[in-house]
N, C-alpha and C positions, 0 to 999 in steps of 0.2 A: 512388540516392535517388529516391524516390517525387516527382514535380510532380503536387498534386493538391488539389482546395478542401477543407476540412477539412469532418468531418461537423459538427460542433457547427453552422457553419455553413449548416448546408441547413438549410429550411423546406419544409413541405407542398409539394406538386407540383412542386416541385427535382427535374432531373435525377440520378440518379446513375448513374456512370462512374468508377470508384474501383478498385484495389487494397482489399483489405481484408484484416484478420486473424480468422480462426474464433477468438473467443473460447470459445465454449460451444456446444455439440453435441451434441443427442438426437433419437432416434428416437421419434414421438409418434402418433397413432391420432386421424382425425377423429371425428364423432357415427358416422358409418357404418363404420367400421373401418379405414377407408382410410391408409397409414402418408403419413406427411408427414417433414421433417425442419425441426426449430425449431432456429433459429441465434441468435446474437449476436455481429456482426461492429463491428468498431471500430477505430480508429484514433489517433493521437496523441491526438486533441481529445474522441471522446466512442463510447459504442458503442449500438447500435439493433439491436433484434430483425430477426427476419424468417424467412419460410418459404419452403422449395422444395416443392412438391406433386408429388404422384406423377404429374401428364400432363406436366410439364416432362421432354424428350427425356434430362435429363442427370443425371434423376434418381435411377435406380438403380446409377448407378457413383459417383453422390457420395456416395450412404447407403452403401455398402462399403468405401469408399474414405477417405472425408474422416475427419479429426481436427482435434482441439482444437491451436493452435498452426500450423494448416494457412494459407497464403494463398490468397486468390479473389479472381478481376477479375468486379465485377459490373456488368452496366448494367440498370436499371429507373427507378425514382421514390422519392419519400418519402411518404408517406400517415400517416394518421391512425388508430388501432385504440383504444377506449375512453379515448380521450383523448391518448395515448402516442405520438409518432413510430414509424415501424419503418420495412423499405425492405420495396420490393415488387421481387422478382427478373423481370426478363423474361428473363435470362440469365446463368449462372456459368461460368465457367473456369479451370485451372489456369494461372498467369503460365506463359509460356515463359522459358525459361533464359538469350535472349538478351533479357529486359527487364528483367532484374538486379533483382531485387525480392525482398528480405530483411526477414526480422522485424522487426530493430531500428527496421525505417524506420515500426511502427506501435506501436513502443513510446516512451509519455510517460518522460518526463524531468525530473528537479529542474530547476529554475529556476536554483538556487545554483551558482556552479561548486565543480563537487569537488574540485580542488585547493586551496581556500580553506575548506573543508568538512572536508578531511586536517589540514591545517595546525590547525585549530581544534579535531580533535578531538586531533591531538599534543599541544597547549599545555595543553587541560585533563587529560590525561591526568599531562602533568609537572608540573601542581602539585599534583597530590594528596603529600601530605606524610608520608602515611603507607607507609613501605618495603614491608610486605607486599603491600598492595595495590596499590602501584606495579608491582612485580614480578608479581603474578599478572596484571593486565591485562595488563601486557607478553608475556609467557608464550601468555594465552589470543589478546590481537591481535597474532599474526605476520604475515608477509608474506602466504601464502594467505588465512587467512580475512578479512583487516584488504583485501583485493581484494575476495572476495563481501560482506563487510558493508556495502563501500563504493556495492554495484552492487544490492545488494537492495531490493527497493519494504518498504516496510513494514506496506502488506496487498494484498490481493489486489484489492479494491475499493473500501474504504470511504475508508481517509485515509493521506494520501502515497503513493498507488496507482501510483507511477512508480517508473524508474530511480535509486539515491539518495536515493530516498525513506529508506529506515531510516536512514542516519547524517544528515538533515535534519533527521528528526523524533526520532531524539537529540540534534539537541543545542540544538532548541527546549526539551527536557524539562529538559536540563542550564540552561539559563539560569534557565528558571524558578525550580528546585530551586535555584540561586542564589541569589537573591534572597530566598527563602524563609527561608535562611540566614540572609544578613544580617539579616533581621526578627526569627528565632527561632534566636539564636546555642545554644542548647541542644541543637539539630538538629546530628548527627555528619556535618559536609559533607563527608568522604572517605568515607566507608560511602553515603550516599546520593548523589554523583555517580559510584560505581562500581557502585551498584545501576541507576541510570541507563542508563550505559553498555552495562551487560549485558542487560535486561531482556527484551528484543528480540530475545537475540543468536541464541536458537534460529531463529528466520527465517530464516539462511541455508543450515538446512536442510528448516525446514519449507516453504519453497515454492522450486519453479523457477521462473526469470525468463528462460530464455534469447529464450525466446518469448511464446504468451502467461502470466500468471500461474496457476501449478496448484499445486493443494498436492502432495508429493511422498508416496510412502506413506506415509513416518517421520512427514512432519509432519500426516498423517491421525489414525496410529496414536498420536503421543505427544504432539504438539504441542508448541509452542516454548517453554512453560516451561520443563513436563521435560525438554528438548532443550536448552534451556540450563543446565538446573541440574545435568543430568547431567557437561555440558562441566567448568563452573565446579568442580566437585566433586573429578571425574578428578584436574584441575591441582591444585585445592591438594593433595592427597593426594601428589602429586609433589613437593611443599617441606614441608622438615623444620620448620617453625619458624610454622608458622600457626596461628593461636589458635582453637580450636573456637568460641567465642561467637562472636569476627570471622564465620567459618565460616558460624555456624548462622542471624545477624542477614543477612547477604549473601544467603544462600538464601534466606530469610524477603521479602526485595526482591523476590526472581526470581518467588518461586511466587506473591505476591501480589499483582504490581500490576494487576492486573483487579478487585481490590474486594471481590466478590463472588461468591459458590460460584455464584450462578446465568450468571455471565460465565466460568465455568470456571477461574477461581484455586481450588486445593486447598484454599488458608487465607483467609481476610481480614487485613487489613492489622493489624496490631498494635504497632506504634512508631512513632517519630514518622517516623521517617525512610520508613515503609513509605508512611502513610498520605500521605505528602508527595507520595512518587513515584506512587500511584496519582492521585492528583489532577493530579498534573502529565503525566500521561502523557494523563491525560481531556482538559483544557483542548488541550492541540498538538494531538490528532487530531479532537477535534470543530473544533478552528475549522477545521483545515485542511479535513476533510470538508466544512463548510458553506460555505465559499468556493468550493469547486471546486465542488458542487451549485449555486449562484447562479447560477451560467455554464452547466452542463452540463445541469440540469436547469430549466432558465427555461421559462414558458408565452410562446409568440406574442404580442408587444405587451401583455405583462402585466409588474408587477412583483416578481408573487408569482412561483414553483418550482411544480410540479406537488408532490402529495403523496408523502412521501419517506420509505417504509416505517422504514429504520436512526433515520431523524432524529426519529420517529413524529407530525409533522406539515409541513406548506409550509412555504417558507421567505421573507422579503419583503428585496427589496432598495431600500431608504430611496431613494437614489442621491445622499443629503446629498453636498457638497465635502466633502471629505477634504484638510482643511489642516495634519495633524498632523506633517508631514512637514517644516515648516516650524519646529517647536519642538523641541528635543532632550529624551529623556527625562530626569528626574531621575536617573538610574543609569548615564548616561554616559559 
């Protein structure tokens, strides 16, 4: 286990002395030709650019050498470049073997514990009341994948960017989609909490988490709709007794909760239940992005965020009391 000040925590002319994890890794060309290699190293708390240059001694066995998922013990500083934190290397190295220093130690983590994350997605799983779809989710969350879905981030960077990220930010979608229910009992709440459930579920193949987060070829080349809808598909084909509409309305979840063709869903949303779960899948990942932005992306004694390309502008943080905590919701 890593002892070490977290980055979020450094400011301009802070030491660093860190473990770190190669998140991102390319070979790049100054004005003069000259190659360099541009990083993105990061840790639990946050990740900051940074360059090695070709007169650093250690530099051309790291350009050969180094990969994405790789660890480095770096000591330099924090500096300033167009506005932006980054680190400035005086010096990289490979941990030695006897400083015990493992990936996981710079991989974020749900907050939630996942044993109470399990249990909750058991519970909503057995009230769905309708047998077919009981049984197909059964079927598709066995023991294996109902492991990685448990352990998979649910993106790469932008929201629930951690360990247990995806069955979190299901079953934020799932609550929602609740309630939604109750308001507009018209809404088929077993089709749209199974559409829920799945939507995501291609992630456990479209990215690896063992280290840092990478997409895997498949989920380059197909991406986690198709990669779920293909799953989803296989299975019911495997039970005799599944109704093609059920079928065709469940797929119709999968390939469309992104909205719109320009977010790479094949279709747009077209029932109710569809257009439910794309909304509701917006709402859990923008907040959760913009809360972890507040923190991770704040300027120096300001209350605004630097400007935050995904978000397409700053972000402010009020710092009002927060007494809600104190009233239980109507829905309790």
């Amino acid at each position: 286990m890593v002892n070490q000040s977290e980055l979020v925590s450094l400011s301009k002319g802070d030491a660093v002395d860190h473990f770190l994890l190669v998140k991102k890794f390319e070979i790049r060309l100054t004005k003069s030709g000259k190659e360099f290699l541009s990083l993105e190293l990061g840790d639990k708390s946050n990740d900051l650019s940074a360059n090695l240059w070709d007169d650093n001694s250690t530099f051309k066995s790291f350009r050969d050498s180094l990969t994405v998922g790789d660890i480095v013990k770096i000591k330099g500083s924090i500096e300033e470049y167009q506005g932006n934190a980054q680190i400035k290397i005086d010096s990289i190295r490979i941990p030695k073997q006897s400083e015990n220093v493992l990936p996981a130690d710079f991989l974020a983590k749900s907050k939630r514990d996942l044993n109470e994350m399990l249990d909750e997605f058991s519970k909503r799983m057995k009230n769905i009341n309708n047998t077919q779809i009981q049984t197909l989710l059964n079927n598709i969350f066995n023991e294996e994948r109902l492991k990685k879905y448990s352990s998979a981030p649910a993106g790469k960077m932008w929201h629930h960017a951690y360990i247990s990220g995806l069955i979190e930010h299901t079953l934020e979608i799932i609550k929602i989609c609740d309630l939604m229910c109750n308001i507009h009992p018209e809404i088929n709440r077993d089709l749209l909490i199974a559409g829920a459930m799945l939507h995501d579920f291609g992630k456990i193949e479209e990215l690896s988490f063992d280290s840092a987060f990478e997409y895997t070829d498949k989920g380059k080349l197909l991406g986690h709709m198709v990669i779920a809808a293909i799953i989803v598909n296989d299975e019911i084909n495997k039970m005799n007794d599944f109704p093609d509409e059920l079928k065709t309305n469940l797929l119709h979840l999968i390939l469309s909760h992104q909205g719109k063709l320009e977010h790479a869903s094949p279709v747009v949303p077209k029932t109710l239940e569809a257009i439910t779960l794309y909304h509701a899948d917006e709402l859990s990942a923008k907040v959760n992005a913009y809360k972890t932005s507040l923190v991770s992306e704040a300027k120096p004694n300001s209350q605004w965020t630097k400007f935050i390309g995904l978000a397409g502008t700053d972000l402010y943080n009020h710092g009002i009391e927060n007494k809600s905590s104190e009233n239980k919701s109507l829905f309790d």
